[in-house]
C-alpha positions in Angstrom: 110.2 332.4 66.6 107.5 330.9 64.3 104.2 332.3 63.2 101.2 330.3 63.3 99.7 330.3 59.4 96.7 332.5 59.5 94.6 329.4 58.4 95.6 327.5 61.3 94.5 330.4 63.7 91.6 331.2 61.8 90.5 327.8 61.7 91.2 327.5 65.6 89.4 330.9 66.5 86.3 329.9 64.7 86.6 326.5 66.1 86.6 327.9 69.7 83.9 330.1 68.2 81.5 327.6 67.8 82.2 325.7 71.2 81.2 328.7 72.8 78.2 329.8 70.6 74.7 329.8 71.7 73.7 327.5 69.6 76.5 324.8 70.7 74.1 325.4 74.0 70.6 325.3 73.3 70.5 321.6 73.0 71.0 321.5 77.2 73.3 320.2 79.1 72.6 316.1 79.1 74.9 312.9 78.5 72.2 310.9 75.9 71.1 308.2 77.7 71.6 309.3 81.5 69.0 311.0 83.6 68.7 312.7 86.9 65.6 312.3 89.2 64.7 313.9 92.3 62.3 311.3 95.1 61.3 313.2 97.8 59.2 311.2 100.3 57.0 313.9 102.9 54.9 312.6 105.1 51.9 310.6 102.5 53.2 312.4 99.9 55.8 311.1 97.5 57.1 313.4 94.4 59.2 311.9 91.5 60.8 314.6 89.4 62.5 312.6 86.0 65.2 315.4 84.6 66.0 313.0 81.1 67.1 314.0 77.7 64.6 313.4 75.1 66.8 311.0 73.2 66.8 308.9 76.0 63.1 308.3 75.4 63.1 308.2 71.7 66.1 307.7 70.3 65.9 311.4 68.8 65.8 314.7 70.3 64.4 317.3 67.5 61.0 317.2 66.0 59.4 314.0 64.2 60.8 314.5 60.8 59.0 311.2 59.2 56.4 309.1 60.2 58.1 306.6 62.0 59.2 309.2 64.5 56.1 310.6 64.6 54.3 307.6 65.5 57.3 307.2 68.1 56.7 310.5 69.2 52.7 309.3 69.2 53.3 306.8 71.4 55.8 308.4 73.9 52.8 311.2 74.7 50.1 308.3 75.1 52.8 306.6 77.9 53.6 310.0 79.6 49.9 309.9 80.6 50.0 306.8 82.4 53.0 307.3 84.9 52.9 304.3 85.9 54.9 303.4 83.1 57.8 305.4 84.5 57.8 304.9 88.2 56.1 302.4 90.0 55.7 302.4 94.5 55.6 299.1 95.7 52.1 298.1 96.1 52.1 297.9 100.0 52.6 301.3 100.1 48.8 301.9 98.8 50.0 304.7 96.4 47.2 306.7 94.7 48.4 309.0 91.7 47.4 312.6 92.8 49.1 314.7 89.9 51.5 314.7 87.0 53.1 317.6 84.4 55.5 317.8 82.0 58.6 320.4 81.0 57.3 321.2 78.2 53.5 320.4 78.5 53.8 318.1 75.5 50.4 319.1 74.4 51.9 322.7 73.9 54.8 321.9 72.1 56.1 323.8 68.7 56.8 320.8 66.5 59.5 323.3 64.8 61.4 323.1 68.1 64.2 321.0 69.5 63.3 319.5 73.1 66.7 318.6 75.0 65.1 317.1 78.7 62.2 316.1 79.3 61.1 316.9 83.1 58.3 314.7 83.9 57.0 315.4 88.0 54.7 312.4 89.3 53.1 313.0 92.5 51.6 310.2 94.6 49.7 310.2 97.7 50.4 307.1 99.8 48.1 305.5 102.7 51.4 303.4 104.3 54.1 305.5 103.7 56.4 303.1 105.9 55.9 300.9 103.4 58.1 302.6 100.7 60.9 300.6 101.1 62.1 300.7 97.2 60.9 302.5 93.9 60.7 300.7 90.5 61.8 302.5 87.8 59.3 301.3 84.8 60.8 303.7 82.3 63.2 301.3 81.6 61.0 298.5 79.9 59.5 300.8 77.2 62.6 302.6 76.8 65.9 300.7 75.9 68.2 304.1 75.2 67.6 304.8 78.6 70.7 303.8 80.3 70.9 304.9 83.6 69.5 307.2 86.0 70.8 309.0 89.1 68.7 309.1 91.8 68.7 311.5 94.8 66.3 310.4 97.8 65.1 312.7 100.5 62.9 311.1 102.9 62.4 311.6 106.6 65.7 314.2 106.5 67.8 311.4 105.0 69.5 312.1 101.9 70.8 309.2 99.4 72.1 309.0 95.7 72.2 306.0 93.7 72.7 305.0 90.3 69.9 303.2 88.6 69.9 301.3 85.6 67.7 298.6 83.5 70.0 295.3 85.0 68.3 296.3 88.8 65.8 299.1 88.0 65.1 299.4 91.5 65.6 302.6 94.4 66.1 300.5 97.9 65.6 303.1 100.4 
């Protein structure tokens, strides 16, 4: 029977070590480039919750560390407060904005601290809520790392998932 070298096992235990460290999993649980969003459609009332990894949205997920990122960064805050610029009801539906927030606020974040997702709620208050037939998904224009999306709809007890990405950028109900 063989024995493995102690620098082979060594090297294997820390290995598996580091896999299962805490700090292997404080950067989340996210695929770069793929989000997950949430469209829930109750009554007049439509809510669209974007679960995406940072990266997705900048092309880096830890703080500005020059001034090109930080201008990214810059401009990525100004676009977050127009959410129009992420999701956009067809305008037959007569959608009013009613509400946004961010996970983080971005106003409150420590610059010294890694952001994996982004969770970015939009909350719209529609006069013809039959007429949400689809959902443009705007993110895509300003935002060429993001790849795809997956999209759960709930509306009117109905459940669908779909796949989203920037060739169709569309949810068809």
């Amino acid at each position: 029977m063989s024995k493995i070298p102690t620098r082979v096992a060594a090297c294997a235990l820390f290995t598996a070590a580091a896999c299962f460290s805490p700090l292997a999993l404080a950067h989340g649980n996210h695929t770069h480039g793929h989000g997950n969003v949430q469209v829930s459609v109750d009554g007049t009332a439509l809510t669209v919750r974007l679960d995406v990894p940072l990266e997705a949205y900048l092309g880096y997920d830890y703080p500005p560390r020059n001034e090109k990122q930080q201008q990214v960064w810059q401009a990525f805050v100004e676009r977050v407060a127009d959410p129009l610029r992420f999701v956009e009801p067809p305008a037959e539906a007569q959608c009013k904005l009613s509400g946004s927030r961010t996970e983080p606020a971005l106003g409150e974040v420590d610059p010294k601290v890694d952001i994996a997702n982004l969770v970015h709620e939009i909350r719209f208050e529609c006069a013809q809520p039959e007429a949400l037939k689809s959902l443009s998904f705007s993110a895509f224009r300003d935002h060429p790392g993001l790849k795809q999306l997956r999209v759960r709809l709930e509306s009117a007890g109905a459940k669908k998932t779909q796949t989203i990405r920037p060739r169709f950028p569309a949810l068809v109900f």
